[in-house]
Structure formats: structure tokens, C-alpha cells
C-alpha positions, -999 to 999 in steps of 0.1 A, spaced: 0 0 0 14 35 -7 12 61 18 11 96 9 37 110 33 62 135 22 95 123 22 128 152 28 133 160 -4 172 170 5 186 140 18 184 107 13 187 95 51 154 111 59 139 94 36 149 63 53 143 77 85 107 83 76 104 54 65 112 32 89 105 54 120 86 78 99 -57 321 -272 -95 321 -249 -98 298 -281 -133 297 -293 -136 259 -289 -129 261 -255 -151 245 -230 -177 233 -256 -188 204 -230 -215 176 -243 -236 155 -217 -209 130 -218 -185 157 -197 -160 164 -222 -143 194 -232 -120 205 -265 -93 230 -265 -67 240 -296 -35 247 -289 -6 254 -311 -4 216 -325 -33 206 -327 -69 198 -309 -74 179 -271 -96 164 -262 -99 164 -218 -127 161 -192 -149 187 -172 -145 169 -138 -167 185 -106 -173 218 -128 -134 222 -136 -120 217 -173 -89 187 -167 -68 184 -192 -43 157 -181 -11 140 -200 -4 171 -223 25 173 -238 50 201 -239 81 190 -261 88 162 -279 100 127 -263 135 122 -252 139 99 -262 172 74 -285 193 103 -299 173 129 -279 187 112 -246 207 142 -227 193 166 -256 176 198 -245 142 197 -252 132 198 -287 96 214 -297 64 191 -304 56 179 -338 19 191 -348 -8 162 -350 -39 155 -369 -74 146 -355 -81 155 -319 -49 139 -290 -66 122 -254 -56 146 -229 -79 127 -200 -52 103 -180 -19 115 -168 12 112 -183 36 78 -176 55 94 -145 93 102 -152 120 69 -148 126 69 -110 133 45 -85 103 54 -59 98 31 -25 62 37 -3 62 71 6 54 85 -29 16 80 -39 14 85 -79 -22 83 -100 3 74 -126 3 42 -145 34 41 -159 66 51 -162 88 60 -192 114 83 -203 85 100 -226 80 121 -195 74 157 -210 38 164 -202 20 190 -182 -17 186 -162 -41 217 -165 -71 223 -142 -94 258 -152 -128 272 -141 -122 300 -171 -154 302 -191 -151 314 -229 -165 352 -222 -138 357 -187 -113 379 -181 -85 357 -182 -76 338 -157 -42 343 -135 -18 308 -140 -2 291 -114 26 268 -119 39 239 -100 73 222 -97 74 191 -80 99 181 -49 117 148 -46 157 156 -44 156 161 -84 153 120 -85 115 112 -74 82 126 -80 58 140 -105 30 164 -115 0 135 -105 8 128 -68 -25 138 -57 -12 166 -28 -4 183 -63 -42 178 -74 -52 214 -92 -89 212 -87 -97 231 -53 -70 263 -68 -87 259 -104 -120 273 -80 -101 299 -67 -102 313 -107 -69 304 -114 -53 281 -142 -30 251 -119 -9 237 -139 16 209 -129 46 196 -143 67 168 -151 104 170 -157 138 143 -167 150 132 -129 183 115 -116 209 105 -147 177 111 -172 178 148 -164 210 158 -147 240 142 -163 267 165 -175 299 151 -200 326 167 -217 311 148 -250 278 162 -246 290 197 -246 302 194 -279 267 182 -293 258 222 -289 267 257 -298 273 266 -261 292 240 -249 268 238 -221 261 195 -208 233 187 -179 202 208 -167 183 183 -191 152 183 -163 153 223 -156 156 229 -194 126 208 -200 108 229 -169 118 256 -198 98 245 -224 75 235 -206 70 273 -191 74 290 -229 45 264 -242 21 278 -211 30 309 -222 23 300 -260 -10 284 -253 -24 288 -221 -47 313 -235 -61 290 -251 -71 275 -218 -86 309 -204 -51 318 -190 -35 355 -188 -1 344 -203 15 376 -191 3 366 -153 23 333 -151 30 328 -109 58 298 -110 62 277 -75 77 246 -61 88 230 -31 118 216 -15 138 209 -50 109 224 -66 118 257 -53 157 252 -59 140 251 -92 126 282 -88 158 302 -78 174 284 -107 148 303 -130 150 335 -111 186 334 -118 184 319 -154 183 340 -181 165 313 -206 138 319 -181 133 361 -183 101 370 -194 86 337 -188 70 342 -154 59 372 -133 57 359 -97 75 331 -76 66 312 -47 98 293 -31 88 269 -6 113 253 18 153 254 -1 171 268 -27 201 268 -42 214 300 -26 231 275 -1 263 272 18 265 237 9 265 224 -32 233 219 -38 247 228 -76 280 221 -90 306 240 -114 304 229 -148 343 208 -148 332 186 -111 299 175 -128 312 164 -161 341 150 -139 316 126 -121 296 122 -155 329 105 -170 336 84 -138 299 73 -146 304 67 -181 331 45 -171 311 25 -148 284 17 -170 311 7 -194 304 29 -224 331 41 -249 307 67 -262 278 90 -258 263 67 -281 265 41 -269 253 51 -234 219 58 -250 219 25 -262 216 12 -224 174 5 -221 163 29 -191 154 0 -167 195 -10 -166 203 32 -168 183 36 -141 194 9 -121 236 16 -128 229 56 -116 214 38 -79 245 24 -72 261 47 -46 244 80 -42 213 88 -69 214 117 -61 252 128 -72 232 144 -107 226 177 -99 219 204 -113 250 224 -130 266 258 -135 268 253 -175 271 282 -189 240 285 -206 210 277 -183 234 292 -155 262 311 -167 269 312 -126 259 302 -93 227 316 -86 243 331 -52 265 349 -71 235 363 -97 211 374 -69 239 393 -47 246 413 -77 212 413 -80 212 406 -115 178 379 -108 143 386 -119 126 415 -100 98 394 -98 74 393 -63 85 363 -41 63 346 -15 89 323 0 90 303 32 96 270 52 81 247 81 89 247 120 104 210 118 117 204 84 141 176 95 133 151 125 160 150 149 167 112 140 178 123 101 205 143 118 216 114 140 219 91 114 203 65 133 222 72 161 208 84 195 207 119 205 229 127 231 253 157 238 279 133 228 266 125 197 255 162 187 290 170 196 306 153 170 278 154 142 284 193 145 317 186 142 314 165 106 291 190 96 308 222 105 349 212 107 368 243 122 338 263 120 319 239 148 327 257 185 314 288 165 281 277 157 278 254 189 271 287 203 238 288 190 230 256 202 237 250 237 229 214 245 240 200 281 215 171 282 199 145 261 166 165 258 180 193 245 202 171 221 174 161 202 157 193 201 191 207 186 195 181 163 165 191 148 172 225 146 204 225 131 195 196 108 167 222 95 190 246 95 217 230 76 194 213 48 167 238 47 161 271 65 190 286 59 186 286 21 153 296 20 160 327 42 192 338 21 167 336 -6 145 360 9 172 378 26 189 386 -8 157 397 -28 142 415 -4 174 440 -11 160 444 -50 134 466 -58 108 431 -55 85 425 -25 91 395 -6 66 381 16 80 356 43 63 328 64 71 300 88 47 275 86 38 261 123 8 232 124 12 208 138 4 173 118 -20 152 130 -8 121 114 -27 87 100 -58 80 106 -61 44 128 -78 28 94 -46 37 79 -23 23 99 -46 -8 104 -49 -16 69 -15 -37 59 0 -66 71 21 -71 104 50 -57 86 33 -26 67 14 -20 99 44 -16 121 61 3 97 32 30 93 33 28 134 65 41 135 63 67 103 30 82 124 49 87 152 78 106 134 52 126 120 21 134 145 27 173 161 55 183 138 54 205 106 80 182 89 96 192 56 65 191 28 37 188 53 24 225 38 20 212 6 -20 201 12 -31 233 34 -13 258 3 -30 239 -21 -64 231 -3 -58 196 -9 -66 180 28 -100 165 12 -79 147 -16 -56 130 9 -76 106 28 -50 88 50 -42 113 73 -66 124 100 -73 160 96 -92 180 123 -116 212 118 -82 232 131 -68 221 100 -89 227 79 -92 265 92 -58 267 91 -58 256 55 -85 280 39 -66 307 56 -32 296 35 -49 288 4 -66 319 6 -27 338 10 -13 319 -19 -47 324 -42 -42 365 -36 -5 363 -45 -11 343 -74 -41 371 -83 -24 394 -73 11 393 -61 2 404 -28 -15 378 -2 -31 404 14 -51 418 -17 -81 395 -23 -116 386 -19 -119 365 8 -144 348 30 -117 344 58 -102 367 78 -64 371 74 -39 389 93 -21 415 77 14 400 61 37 427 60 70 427 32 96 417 43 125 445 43 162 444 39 182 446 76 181 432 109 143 442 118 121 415 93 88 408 104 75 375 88 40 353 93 35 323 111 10 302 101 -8 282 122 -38 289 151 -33 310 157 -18 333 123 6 361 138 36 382 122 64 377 141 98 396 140 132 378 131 147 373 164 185 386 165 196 351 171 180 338 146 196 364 120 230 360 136 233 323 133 220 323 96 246 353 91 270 328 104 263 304 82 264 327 51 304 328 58 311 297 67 318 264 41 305 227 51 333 199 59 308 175 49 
């Protein structure tokens, strides 16, 4: 049985840990009694659905297949077709190697990944409708745009176009090579998966008219590696124009630690991979069927392709583009969760005791370690795994996703900045009850792990409005207030870039910008919803952070 719990889409361990202890085109919406609904788009006519009073147009595609000689290609642009194209299931899922804690309405999986899911209320005689679109998580080797939590129906009733995305993963979408450098005019190798999040943007902008969409209000978003995505784009210059809002949600890659490489390490591990697998060519790597590709790239660490400073999709590190603050001055909602990493990821399995914290810092931290120990005083075993925690969400998360904010919020952009604080309230005793002895104790210990924290993608449902399509966990009224009150934020950016600047039926408190300096007020959500200043200590250990480099 899957289970629909978010896995840390940063490290591999806590995903372990969680598992085991955790144009408006005039055809448009010309429905029969049958519930279905035609669109045309730039090649040629779909055919999708009109589920509960939203047009769903699922499995459309966005570029052509990658497919034999278009392996570790960028994306090349669709071929038109004749008649009228299915757009009712969703697409086969990208190749991924995917244990219990992903839930996919997916059938299949195949490298002919490039498709996009649409959900719209827009009738033909609308203003058109504001588009929101969503990355996917999953540490740039899992996921994809059907995984229900991603469902655009409840944001497509909020009048706005939801759109999600799939995109190359793992060796498919990240491998960089000397040899594939030389197959283009800028020399540039890897970044297959955000180039593909590329075309898939510029065909939205080409044809989501056709949809009922305003293609010059285009609101991109993501979480976890979803929004390192997003700073990628922000910083990208294939992506100018393409969007004109951002919501980051929990990382980036304006990190201490490489989350992206230079250009000469990753083509350095793509040759010690071409080795492995045995190839004497480029060719004859995309001879290798995907099943055994996928299956040589899970030896050792999957997640070793990442995303690259090329020279073309990233002519830098985006650290370097946003403190010269050459990114796009675009408005940024950005945030993270009050327990993004449980203390046991940190640990490694191991217990938390001073001891133990002691040396973990140590690993993490090298010279730099008595410094930041300062901000973590831990004298007993209590307070070692309330550290661990913290400096685990520190070091993988929060720390990113505030030098995001932190560095915007200096351009001429608004930058709106929460901390989201509810607590989970885990499976529901059906849930865990339905299973055998082993699944059963396994969903035991994954609901402990998770019941009372805001773990890393826990937001994912109440941003969306999703609880109702995720029947596994036991949601209370509490969360469901706490939901329409987030929902209703995002909706207003995405109208509006500004969450406080909408029609709502729930009351919101005010969320002020968040300003360059050491006074920056940000919202906590939860019960209740308060701004909150940045406390100094806060400020000073992320400013520590900011000059220090990771031993590990």
C-alpha cells in the first residue's frame, strides 16, 4: 500500500528515516452531456474532461520525447498532429526508483515524461484567468506532477489556471559530459530536467490562453527541489520573461553547501559514470534501455546528478547572480516549516545525546563547529534532540530559504516571508490498520515521526487546499481553518502578487514585506496566524552560516 507521506526532499537518510521510524480559443469549453471538453492549442486539438465543474486536461504534452538520440538533448519542440490527441489520464511518470512514501495516479513510467496537467474554471466570455505553476519536490530523483497533494482542482475554484509539471529526474535529467558539450553551440552539458521545466514554461505561455489563462500573469512555484528550481529560474536567463511571480517553498540553491555544481566537477563525475556503465561513447550510453540506466545511476548516491553551473542555463551560481542582483525582479512569497528535519535524520540513526551532537556538528561544520555550537547550547539528552533538529533544518533547509529572501528583499521586488507552524496530526487508525504485520508496524513508527511536527512538505496540502484529496491522514476542523486561511494567501499572490489583496471569506492577518536589515517581520501560520519579528539570534546564526563552508 502506498502512503502519501512527504518524504525530505534534501537527503536521502530522511527518507529512510521516515520510513522506517517515519488564445481564450473559441472551442474552449464546448462540454456535451458526456463531460468532455475541447481545447486547440498550437499543434493541434485535445480532447480532456470537465470533472466536478473544472475543465482537466491531463497528460499534455509540452516538447517532444526524449527519447534514443534525444537522450541528454535539450528539449526539442512538439511535432503538430492531426485529429483531436486524449488529454484525459496522466502522463507515464518520469523513470525513478520510488519506495512507499510516494503516492502516484500514474500508471506508468517511461522516459517519454514531457507532459504538463491543467485544471481551469475559465469560461469562454472571462477575463483571463491568472496561471499558477507547479514544480514538483523529490531531491531532483522522485516525484511527479499526478501525486495527488499536487491535485489542481480546489486552486482551479479559486479562478486560477493550476498547472503541474513533469520534468527528466536522476541520470535522465542531470548528467553533465565533456562529449555532450560538444553536441551544442554553447558548450553547455546537464540541466536536461530544468531545461525541460523551460519548455514547458514557454509552451504555457504560447498556449495557455487557449485555456482561459492570462499568459502575461504566469505565478511559478515549487517545493523543496521544486523551489531550488525556482531560484534556478530567477537566476536563469532562458527563463526572463517567462514568469511574473514566484513562490519558493522550503530550499534553494542559494546554499552554503552544493546543492549545484561547477560545470568541470559534474562532467568530472559524468565521466567516472560513463566509465562505470562501461560505455566508450555517448552513443552508446543511450543504447543502455532505461530500466538498466536507471538501475547503474542507484549504485552509490542517486542523487550525485545535480543540477550544473553550465554556462548556458546558469552562466553562474545563482548566489553569485542574486547578490549582484542581476535575478528577476519578480514578487517572491517564500518560506519553510517549523520541523523540516526530524531529529533522527540528523543522527543518522544514532541516539541523541550531547555526545553525539557534539561530533555530528563537528562533521558538519569542521573548524567552524565551536562557533556555531554557540547557538546551540545542549548540556542534556533532551535538549540534544531538540538541537538536532534544529540544526539539521537549519543545515538542509532554513538557511537557504531565508538567504533567498534575505537577498531579494534587497531588489526593488516584495518578498513576503512565512514560517509555517501546524502541527500534523498524522494517519488515521484505518490507515495504519490496513496492511500486514509488517506494513502496519512500519506505518506505526512513520505516524509517530510525523504526529505534532510540521515536517519538511507537510504544507504542501493546506497551500493547495488539498486535505480532502488525501484521505490517509486524519485532519481535524483546526486544519482545515488553518488551510483556507493559506490557500486563501497563496490564491491572492497568485491574483495578485500580494497575499493580502483579495476577496476572501476568511479573515487574514495583515502579512507585512519583508524588508532588507536586521528588523524583518514575517508570518506564522498556524492557530493561531501572527507576524512575528526575526529574532536577533535567529539572524546571527544564519549570518553565520552565510560565511562559513560545510566539511561534509
Amino acid at each position: 500500500m502506498n502512503i502519501p507521506i512527504k518524504p525530505n526532499c534534501i537527503l536521502k537518510v530522511s527518507i529512510v528515516l521516515l520510513i522506517f521510524f517515519t488564445t481564450l480559443n473559441k472551442s474552449f469549453a464546448q462540454s456535451s452531456p458526456s463531460s468532455v471538453a475541447y481545447v486547440t492549442v498550437n499543434e493541434g486539438k485535445l480532447q480532456g474532461r470537465i470533472e466536478n465543474d473544472v475543465f482537466v486536461f491531463k497528460g499534455v504534452p509540452y516538447a517532444a520525447p526524449p527519447l534514443g538520440p534525444l537522450r541528454w538533448k535539450a528539449p526539442q519542440r512538439l511535432a503538430h498532429w492531426s485529429g483531436i490527441r486524449k488529454a484525459t489520464d496522466f502522463s507515464a511518470r518520469p523513470v525513478q526508483k520510488s519506495g512507499i512514501l510516494y503516492e502516484f495516479r500514474s500508471e506508468t513510467m517511461s522516459e517519454d515524461c514531457l507532459y504538463l496537467n491543467i485544471w481551469s474554471t475559465a469560461r469562454r466570455d472571462d477575463k483571463p484567468h491568472p496561471v499558477y505553476v507547479f514544480i514538483h519536490g523529490g531531491s531532483f530523483i522522485h516525484g511527479d506532477g499526478s501525486q495527488p497533494a499536487y491535485d489542481g482542482e480546489s486552486m482551479a475554484k479559486k479562478g486560477i489556471i493550476y498547472i503541474s509539471i513533469n520534468y527528466r529526474l536522476g541520470v535522465f535529467g542531470f548528467l553533465a559530459h565533456p562529449d555532450l558539450g560538444k553536441e551544442n553551440q554553447f558548450g553547455a552539458s546537464g540541466n536536461y530536467g530544468l531545461l525541460d521545466q523551460v519548455a514547458a514554461l514557454k509552451w504555457i505561455k504560447e498556449n495557455i490562453s487557449a485555456f482561459g489563462g492570462d499568459p502575461k500573469h504566469i505565478t511559478i512555484g515549487g517545493e523543496s527541489v521544486g523551489a531550488q528550481s525556482i531560484s534556478a529560474h530567477m537566476a536563469s536567463p532562458l527563463s526572463k520573461g517567462l514568469f511574473s511571480a514566484a513562490i519558493a517553498q522550503s530550499s534553494s540553491l542559494l546554499d552554503s553547501r552544493r546543492l549545484i555544481r561547477s560545470k568541470q566537477a559534474s562532467e568530472k563525475l559524468g565521466t567516472d559514470f560513463a566509465l562505470f556503465t562501461k560505455s566508450t561513447s555517448i552513443e552508446e550510453m543511450r543504447s543502455i534501455d532505461e530500466k538498466t540506466l536507471l538501475k547503474l545511476a542507484s549504485k552509490g548516491d542517486p542523487r550525485r546528478f545535480k543540477p550544473t553551473v553550465d554556462g548556458y542555463f546558469l552562466p553562474k551560481f545563482p548566489t553569485e547572480v542574486f547578490e549582484a542582483g542581476e535575478q528577476a525582479k519578480v514578487p517572491l512569497l517564500v518560506g519553510w516549516n517549523a520541523d523540516e528535519v526530524p531529529s533522527l535524520a540528523f543522527y543518522r540513526l544514532k541516539r541523541a545525546t550531547p555526545e553525539n551532537f557534539y561530533k555530528r556538528v563537528r562533521k558538519i561544520y569542521g573548524e567552524d563547529a565551536a562557533e556555531v555550537l554557540k547557538y546551540y547550547p545542549v548540556k542534556t539528552k533532551k535538549e540534544a534532540k531538540i538541537a538536532g533538529a534544529k540544526v539539521g533544518s537549519d543545515w538542509l533547509i532554513n538557511f537557504g530559504t531565508w538567504r533567498l529572501a534575505e537577498l531579494h528583499a534587497k531588489s526593488s521586488a516584495p518578498v513576503y516571508r512565512y514560517l509555517f507552524d501546524q502541527p500534523h496530526p498524522g494517519l488515521t487508525p484505518k490507515t495504519i490498520k490496513d496492511g500486514n504485520v509488517f506494513q502496519v508496524l512500519l506505518k506505526k513508527m512513520i505516524n509517530r515521526a510525523i504526529t505534532g511536527s510540521a515536517f519538511h512538505a507537510a504544507e504542501i496540502e493546506y497551500a493547495l487546499g488539498n486535505l480532502e484529496v488525501q484521505k490517509n491522514y486524519a485532519w481535524k476542523p483546526a486544519d482545515y481553518q488553518v488551510s483556507e486561511q493559506m490557500q486563501a494567501y497563496f490564491s491572492n499572490f497568485i491574483h495578485n502578487s500580494n497575499p493580502n489583496i483579495g476577496s476572501n471569506k476568511v479573515t487574514l492577518v495583515n502579512w507585512p514585506q519583508q524588508t532588507a536589515g536586521a528588523k524583518q517581520e514575517y508570518l506564522r501560520i498556524g492557530l493561531p496566524s501572527k507576524v512575528e519579528i526575526e529574532r536577533d539570534t535567529t539572524r546571527d546564526r544564519f549570518l553565520l552560516l552565510q560565511r562559513i563552508k560545510f566539511a561534509e
